[in-house]
C-alpha positions, -999 to +999 in steps of 0.1 A: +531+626+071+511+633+103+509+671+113+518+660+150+555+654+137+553+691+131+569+713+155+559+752+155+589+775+166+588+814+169+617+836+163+618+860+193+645+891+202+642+903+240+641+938+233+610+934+207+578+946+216+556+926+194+575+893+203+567+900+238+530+908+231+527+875+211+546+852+237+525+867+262+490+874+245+489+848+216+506+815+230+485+817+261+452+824+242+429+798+245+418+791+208+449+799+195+462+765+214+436+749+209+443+756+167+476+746+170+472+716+193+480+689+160+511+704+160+536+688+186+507+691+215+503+727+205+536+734+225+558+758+204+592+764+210+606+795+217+643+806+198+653+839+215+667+854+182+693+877+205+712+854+221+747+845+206+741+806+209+710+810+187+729+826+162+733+801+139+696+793+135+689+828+124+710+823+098+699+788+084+665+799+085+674+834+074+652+848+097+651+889+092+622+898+107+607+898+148+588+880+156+586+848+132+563+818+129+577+786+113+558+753+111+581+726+102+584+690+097+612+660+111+624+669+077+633+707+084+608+715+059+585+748+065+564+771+065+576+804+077+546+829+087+559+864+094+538+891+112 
């Protein structure tokens, strides 16, 4: 399996400090994009934890803690990479 099938998404809550730090500081850090670029483009997609519509994601991916990293494949298989 190629790793550009692989999508990164990060678990975020608006009222978290450290999310907003990472969203702001991490994603639009140079060599971090440029390490992640295999996956998807390097583009990762943001799940805002704290909205009732994303609900259901928290659970199935039994996310607990803010923010989270997860690397995963067409497949739904992943890697989850907590702070």
């Amino acid at each position: 399996m190629s790793v550009s099938k692989h999508q990164i998404v990060v678990f975020i809550a608006e009222w978290c400090p450290h999310c907003k730090q990472m969203k702001d500081n991490v994603w639009t850090d140079n060599t971090v994009l440029k390490s992640v670029q295999r996956f998807h483009g390097g583009k990762p997609a943001f799940v805002v934890c704290s909205r009732p519509q994303n609900r259901y994601l928290v659970d199935e991916f039994e996310i607990e803690k803010y923010p989270t990293v997860v690397i995963m494949d067409e497949y739904r298989i992943n890697q989850i990479l907590e702070k």
